[in-house]
VEXNU-789835 format. One record per residue (C-alpha): x, z, y; residue number from 1. Coordinates in Angstrom, 2 decimals. Layout:
<nodes>
NODE      px      pz      py seq
NODE       X       Z       Y NUM
...
</nodes>
This chain:
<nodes>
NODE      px      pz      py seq
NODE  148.19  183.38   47.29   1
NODE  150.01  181.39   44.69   2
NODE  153.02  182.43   43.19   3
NODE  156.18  181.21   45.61   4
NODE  158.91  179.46   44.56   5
NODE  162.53  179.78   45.75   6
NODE  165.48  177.20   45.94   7
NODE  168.04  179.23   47.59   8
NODE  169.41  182.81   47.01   9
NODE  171.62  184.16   50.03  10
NODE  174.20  186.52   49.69  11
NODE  175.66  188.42   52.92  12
NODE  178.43  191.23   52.51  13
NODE  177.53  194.05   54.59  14
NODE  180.19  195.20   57.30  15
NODE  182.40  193.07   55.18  16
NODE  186.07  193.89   56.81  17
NODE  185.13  197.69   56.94  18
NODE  184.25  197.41   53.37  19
NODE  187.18  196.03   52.13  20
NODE  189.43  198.79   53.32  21
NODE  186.78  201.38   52.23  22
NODE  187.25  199.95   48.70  23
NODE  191.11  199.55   48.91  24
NODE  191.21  203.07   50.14  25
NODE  188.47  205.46   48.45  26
NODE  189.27  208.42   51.56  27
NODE  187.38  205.85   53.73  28
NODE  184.24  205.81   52.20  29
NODE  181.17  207.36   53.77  30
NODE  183.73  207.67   56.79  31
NODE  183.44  205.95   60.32  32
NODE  185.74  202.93   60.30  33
NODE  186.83  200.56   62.82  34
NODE  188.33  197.65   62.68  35
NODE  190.87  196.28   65.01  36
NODE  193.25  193.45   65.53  37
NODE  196.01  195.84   66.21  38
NODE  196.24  199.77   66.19  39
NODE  197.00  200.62   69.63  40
NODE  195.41  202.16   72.57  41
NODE  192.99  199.96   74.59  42
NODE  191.72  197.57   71.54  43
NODE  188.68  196.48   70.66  44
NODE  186.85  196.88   67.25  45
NODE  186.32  193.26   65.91  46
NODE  184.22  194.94   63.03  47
NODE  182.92  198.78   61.77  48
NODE  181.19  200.40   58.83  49
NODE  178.03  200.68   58.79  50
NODE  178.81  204.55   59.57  51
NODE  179.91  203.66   62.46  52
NODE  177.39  201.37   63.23  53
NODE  174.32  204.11   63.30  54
NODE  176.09  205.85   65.89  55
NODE  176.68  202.69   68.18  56
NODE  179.65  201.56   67.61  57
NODE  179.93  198.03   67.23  58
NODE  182.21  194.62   67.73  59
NODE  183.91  194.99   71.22  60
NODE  184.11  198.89   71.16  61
NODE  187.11  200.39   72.52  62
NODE  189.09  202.48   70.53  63
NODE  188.48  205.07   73.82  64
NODE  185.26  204.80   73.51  65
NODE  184.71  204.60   69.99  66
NODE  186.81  208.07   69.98  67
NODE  184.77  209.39   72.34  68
NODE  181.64  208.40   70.68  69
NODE  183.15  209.57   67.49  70
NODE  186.19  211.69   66.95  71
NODE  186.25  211.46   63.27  72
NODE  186.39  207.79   63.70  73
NODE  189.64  205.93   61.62  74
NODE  191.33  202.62   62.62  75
NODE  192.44  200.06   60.92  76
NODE  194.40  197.64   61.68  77
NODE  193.13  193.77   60.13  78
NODE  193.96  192.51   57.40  79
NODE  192.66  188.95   57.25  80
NODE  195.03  187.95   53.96  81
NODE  193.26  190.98   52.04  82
NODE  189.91  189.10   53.42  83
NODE  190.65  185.94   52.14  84
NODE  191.94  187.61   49.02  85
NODE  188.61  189.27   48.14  86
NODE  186.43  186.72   49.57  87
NODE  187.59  184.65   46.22  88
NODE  186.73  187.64   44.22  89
NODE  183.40  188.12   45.60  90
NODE  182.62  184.24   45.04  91
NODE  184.30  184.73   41.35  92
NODE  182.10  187.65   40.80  93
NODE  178.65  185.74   41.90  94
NODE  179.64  182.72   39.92  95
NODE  179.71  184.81   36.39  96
NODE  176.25  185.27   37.09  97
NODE  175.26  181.67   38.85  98
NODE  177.15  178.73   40.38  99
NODE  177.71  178.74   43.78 100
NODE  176.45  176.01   45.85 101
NODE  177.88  176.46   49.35 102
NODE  179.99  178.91   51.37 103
NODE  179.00  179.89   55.05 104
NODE  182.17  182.13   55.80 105
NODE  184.18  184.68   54.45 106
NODE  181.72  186.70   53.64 107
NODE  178.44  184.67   52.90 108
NODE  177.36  182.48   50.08 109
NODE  174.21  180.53   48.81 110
NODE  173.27  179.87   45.32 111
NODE  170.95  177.22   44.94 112
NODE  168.05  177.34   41.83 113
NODE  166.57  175.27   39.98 114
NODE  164.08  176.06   36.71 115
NODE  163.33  178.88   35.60 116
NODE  164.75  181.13   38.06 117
NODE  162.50  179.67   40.72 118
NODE  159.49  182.13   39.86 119
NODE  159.98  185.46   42.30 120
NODE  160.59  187.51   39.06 121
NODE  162.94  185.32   37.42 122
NODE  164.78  184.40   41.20 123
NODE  164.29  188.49   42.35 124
NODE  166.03  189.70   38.82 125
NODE  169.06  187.23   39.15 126
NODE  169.43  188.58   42.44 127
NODE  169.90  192.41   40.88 128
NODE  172.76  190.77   38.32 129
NODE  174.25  189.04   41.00 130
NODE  174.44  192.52   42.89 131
NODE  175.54  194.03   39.90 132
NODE  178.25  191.83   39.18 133
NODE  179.59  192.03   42.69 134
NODE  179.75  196.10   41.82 135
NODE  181.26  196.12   38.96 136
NODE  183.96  193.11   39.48 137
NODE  184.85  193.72   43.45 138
NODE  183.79  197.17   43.96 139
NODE  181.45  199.86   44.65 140
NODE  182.49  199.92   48.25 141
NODE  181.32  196.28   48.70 142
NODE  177.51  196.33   49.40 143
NODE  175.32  193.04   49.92 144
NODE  172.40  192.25   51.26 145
NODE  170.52  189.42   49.38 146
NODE  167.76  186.41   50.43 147
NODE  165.60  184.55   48.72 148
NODE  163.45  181.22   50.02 149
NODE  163.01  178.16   49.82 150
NODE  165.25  176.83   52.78 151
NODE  168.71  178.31   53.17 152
NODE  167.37  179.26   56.79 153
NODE  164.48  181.07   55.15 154
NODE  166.94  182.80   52.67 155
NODE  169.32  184.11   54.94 156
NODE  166.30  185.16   57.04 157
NODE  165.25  187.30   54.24 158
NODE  168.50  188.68   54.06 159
NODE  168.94  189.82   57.34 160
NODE  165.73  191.82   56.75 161
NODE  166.97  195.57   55.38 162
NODE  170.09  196.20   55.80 163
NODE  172.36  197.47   54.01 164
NODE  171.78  196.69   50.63 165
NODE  168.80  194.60   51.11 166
NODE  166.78  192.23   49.14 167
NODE  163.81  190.37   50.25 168
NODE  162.03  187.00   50.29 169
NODE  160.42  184.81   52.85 170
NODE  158.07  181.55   51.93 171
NODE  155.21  180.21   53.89 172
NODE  152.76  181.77   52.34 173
NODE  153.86  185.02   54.27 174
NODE  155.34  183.16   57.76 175
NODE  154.90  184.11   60.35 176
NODE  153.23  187.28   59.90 177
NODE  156.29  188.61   57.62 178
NODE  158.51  188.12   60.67 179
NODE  156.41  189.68   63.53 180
NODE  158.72  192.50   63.99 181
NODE  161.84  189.84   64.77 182
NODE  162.82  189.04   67.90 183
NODE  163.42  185.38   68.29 184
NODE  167.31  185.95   68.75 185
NODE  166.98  188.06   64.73 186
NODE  166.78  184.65   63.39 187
NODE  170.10  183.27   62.39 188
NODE  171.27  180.07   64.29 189
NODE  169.47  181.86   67.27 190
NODE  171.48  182.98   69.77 191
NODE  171.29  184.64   73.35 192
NODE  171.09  181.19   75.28 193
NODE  168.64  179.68   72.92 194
NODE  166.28  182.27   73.08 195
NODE  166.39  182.07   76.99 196
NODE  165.89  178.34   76.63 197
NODE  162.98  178.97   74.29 198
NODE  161.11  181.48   76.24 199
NODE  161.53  179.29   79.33 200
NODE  159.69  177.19   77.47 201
NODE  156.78  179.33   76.64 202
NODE  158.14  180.99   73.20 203
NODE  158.86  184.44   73.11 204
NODE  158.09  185.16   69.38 205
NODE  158.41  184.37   66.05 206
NODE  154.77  183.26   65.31 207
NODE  155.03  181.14   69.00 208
NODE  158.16  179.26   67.49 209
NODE  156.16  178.94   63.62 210
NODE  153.61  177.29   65.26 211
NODE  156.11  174.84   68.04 212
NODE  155.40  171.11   67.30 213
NODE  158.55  169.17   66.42 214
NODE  158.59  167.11   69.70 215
NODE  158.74  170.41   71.58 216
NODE  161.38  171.78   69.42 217
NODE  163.96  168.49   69.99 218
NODE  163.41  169.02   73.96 219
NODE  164.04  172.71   74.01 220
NODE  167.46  172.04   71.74 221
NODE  168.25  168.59   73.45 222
NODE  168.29  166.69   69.99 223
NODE  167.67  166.45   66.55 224
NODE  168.85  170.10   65.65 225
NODE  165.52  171.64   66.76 226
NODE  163.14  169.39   64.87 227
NODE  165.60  170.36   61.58 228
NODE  165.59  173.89   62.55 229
NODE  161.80  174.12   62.49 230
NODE  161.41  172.06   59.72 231
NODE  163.62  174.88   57.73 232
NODE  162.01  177.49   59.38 233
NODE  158.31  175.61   57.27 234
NODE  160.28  176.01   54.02 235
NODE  161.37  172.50   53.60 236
NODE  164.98  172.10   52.44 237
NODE  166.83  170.07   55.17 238
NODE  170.08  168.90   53.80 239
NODE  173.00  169.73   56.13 240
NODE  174.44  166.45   58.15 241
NODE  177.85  165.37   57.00 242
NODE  180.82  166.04   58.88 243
NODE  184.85  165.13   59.49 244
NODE  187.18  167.04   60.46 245
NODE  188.51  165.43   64.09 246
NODE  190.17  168.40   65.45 247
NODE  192.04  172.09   64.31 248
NODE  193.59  174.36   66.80 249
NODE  194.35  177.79   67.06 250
NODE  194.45  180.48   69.93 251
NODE  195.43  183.56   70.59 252
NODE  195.43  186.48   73.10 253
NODE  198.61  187.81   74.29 254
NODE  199.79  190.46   73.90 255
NODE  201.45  192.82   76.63 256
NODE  205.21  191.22   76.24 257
NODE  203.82  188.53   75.86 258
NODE  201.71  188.15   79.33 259
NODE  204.13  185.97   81.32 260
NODE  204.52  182.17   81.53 261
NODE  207.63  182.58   78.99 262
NODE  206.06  184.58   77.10 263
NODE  202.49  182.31   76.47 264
NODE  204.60  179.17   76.37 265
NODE  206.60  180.84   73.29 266
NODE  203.54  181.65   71.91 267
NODE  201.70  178.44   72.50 268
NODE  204.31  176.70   70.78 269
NODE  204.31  178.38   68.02 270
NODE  200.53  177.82   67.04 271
NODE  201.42  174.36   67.68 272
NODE  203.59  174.23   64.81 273
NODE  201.16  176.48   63.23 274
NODE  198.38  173.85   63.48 275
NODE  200.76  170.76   62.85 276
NODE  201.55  172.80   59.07 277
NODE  197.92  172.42   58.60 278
NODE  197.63  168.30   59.37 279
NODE  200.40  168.06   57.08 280
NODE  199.20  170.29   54.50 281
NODE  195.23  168.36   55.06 282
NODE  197.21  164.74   54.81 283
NODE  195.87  164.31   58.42 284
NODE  197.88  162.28   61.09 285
NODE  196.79  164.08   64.88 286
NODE  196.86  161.44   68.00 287
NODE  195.96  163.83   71.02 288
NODE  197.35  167.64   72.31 289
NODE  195.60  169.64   74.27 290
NODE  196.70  173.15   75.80 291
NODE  194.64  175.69   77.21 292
NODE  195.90  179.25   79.15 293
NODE  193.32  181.48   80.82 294
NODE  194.94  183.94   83.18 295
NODE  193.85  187.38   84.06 296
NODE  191.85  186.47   86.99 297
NODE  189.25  184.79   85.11 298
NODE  191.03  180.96   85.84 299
NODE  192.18  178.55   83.24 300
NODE  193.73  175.64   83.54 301
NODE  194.13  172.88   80.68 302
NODE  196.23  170.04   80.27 303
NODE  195.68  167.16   77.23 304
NODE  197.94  163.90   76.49 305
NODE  197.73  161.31   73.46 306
NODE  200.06  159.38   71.71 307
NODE  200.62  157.46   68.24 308
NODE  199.21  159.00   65.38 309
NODE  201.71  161.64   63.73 310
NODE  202.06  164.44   61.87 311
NODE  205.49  164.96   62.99 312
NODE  206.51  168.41   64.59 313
NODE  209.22  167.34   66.25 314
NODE  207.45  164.87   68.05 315
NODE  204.30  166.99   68.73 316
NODE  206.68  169.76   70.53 317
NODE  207.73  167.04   72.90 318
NODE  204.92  166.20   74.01 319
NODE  204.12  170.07   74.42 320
NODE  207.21  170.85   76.42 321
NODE  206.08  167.63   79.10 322
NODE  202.42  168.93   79.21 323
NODE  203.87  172.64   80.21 324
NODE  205.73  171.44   82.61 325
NODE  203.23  170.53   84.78 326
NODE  200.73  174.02   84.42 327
NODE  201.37  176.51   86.89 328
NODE  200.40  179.51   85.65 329
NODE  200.03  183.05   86.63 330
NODE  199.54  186.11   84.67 331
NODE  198.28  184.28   81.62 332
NODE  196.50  186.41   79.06 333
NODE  194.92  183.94   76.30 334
NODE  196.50  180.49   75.00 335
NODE  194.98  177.64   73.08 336
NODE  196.52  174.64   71.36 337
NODE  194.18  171.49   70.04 338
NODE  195.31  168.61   67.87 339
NODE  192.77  166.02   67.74 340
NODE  191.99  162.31   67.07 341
NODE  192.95  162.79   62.85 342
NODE  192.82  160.48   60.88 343
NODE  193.55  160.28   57.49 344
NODE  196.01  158.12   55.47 345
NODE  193.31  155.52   54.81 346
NODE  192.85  155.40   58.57 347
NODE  196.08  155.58   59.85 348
NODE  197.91  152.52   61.75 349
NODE  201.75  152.58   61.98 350
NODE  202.82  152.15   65.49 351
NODE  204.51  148.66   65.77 352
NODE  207.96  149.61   66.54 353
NODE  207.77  152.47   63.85 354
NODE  209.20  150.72   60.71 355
NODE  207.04  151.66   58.31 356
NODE  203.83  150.84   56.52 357
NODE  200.93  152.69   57.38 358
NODE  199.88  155.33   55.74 359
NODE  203.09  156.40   55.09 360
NODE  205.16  158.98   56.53 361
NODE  208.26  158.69   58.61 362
NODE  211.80  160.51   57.48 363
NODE  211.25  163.33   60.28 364
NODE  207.17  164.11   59.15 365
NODE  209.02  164.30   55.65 366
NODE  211.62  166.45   56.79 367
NODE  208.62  168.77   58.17 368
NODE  207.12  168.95   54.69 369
NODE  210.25  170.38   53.28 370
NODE  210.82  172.61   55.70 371
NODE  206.93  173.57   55.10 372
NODE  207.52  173.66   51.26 373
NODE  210.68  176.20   52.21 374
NODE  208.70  178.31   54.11 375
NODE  205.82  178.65   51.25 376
NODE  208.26  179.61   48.72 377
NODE  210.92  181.93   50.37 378
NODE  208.55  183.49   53.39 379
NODE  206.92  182.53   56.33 380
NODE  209.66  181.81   59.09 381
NODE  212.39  180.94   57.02 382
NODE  213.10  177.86   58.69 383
NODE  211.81  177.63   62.33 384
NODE  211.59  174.86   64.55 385
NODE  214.08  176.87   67.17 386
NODE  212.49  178.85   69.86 387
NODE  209.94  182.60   68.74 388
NODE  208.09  184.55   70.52 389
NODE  209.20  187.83   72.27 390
NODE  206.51  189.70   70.44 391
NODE  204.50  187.82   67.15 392
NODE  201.56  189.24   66.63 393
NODE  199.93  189.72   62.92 394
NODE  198.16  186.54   61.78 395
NODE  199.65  184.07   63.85 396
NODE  197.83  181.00   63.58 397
NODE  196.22  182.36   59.98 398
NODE  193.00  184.51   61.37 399
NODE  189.65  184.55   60.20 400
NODE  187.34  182.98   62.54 401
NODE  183.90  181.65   62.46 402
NODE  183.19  179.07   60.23 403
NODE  186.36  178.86   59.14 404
NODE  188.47  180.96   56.30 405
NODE  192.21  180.47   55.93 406
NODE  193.54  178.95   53.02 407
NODE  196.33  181.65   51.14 408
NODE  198.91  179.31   52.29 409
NODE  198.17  179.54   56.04 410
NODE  199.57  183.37   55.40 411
NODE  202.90  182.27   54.40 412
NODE  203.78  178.78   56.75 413
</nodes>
């Protein structure tokens, strides 16, 4: 076999919340931790230590449960600005040792190589000083697991390998007999439905998928995506497709005060202005609302209008108020709010009647700004746009979620 070379190196924090407080707080360490989005009876863990995690406790445990499972088990409650916070410490630590090329969430990065650290020796001992610089500059608490190959796919593949604390490699010369032991859903970008759809289709293995032909692939994943998946899968490094940004929202679920029509149209609202701070702050003008509320019995019901492109709060919170007029709603329990159709200042149109060029902001979307610019200097809700909910929960509008990390201003609008 000939010596493999590597383009990417994939770093993954392990249990990263849990981590975090085990390093902030050194009791916690070795300990059973959950993580919740509030401490109170009846929530659900939305992360644990890996202490935790060998004796089954996992995302979506009850804190009953967990207990029962565990009694030794400690809560904490999230804390997604500490996240953020040492999410730019972990990249700051990597990039003493090597630049990093991309970020995949809060707690994963690639590095991509080039030269002489290609080689497995040269690629598998930058991979020890990138660990090493992680431990000494974040933390001992903050264990990795680490990837090499020569697609990112095949890189964070590796990674997923031995965990925690893992470092491994993947190239062709080893597929698919490397990854026998994976189940098809073990391979990252492969979830639960996809891996029905796949064995429907006569793959129910790792070596069955290595050796799919790329026509098959783009039927089973209705498009292009499955043709670039398997392409990574081979090693080849498929650039990702570009992308805009045509849409932000945020959502929440509510919480017990909270669970009335009131209470879910306070709370609505107030991610509304939540996500209109962010258009402003991204120099985005939004042209459609859309609302979402599922109730307890499993219903939802969703309402969406458009209008001229604006970043304007005021405005936006009209539109709001008409659109919640007409949803009857019953026991809500979750809310959603969805600005679409932006457009940037290059793309923006002033509406005819508006008076004003476009591009250019009106004397209310400037008023906004400075009520914005108040709010980041003196404290989030220093000036409101009137009405607040009965009971705010932590993180309004500022949570981690998939694929997306909060900027540190989000924690202060």
């Amino acid at each position: 076999m000939t010596d493999p070379l590597f383009r990417y190196l994939y770093l993954d924090m392990n249990s990263y919340f849990a981590s975090v407080e085990q390093q902030e707080d050194a009791a916690l360490r070795g300990r059973p931790v959950g993580i919740v989005t509030v401490n109170r009876p009846g929530a659900a863990c939305i992360a644990a230590s890996f202490e935790a995690k060998r004796m089954g406790i996992g995302v979506g445990t009850r804190t009953q449960e967990a207990r029962a499972i565990c009694p030794d088990i400690v809560f904490r409650p999230a804390r997604h600005d500490l996240y953020v916070d040492y999410h730019h410490r972990i990249r700051a630590a990597v990039e003493r040792v090597h630049p990093v090329h991309g970020t995949h969430s809060v707690d994963e990065f690639s590095c991509r190589l080039g030269g002489r650290d290609r080689p497995l020796s040269a690629a598998m001992a930058l991979a020890g000083d990138v660990r090493a610089s992680v431990t000494e500059h974040v933390g001992v608490a903050m264990r990795c697991s680490i990837g090499l190959g020569p697609s990112r796919l095949l890189a964070k593949t590796a990674g997923e390998m031995h965990k925690p604390a893992g470092l491994d490699w993947l190239s062709p010369e080893v597929m698919p007999h490397k990854l026998a032991g994976f189940r098809l859903r073990d391979l990252p970008g492969i979830g639960r439905n996809m891996e029905r759809r796949l064995i429907e289709a006569g793959i129910r293995d790792v070596p069955g998928l290595w050796a799919m032909a790329p026509k098959h692939a783009r039927r089973v994943w209705n498009g292009v995506d499955g043709e670039r998946f398997l392409r990574a899968l081979h090693g080849e490094d498929i650039p990702d497709p570009s992308t805009s940004t045509h849409s932000l929202g945020h959502s929440q679920i509510l919480s017990g005060p909270n669970r009335c029509p009131d209470g879910a149209r306070l709370v609505a609202r107030r991610l509304l202005i939540k996500a209109a701070t962010r258009v402003r702050r991204g120099g985005f003008f939004a042209t459609d609302l859309s609302i979402g509320v599922k109730m307890r019995n499993g219903n939802r019901i969703s309402r969406s209008t458009g209008f001229a492109a604006t970043q304007d709060s005021f405005c936006l919170l009209e539109s709001f108020a008409a659109l919640w007029r007409t949803m009857p709603l019953r026991q809500p329990v979750h809310v959603s709010i969805m600005l679409g159709g932006l457009t940037d200042r290059a793309g923006h149109t002033a509406d005819l009647f508006e008076g004003r060029a476009s591009g250019t902001v009106s004397a209310r979307e400037a008023l906004c700004a400075r009520v914005d610019a108040l709010n980041q200097r003196y404290g989030q809700d220093t000036v409101i746009f009137g009405e607040r909910p009965r009971e705010i929960a932590p993180y309004t509008g500022a949570k981690i979620a998939f694929g997306r990390i909060p900027t540190i201003e989000e924690f202060r609008d």
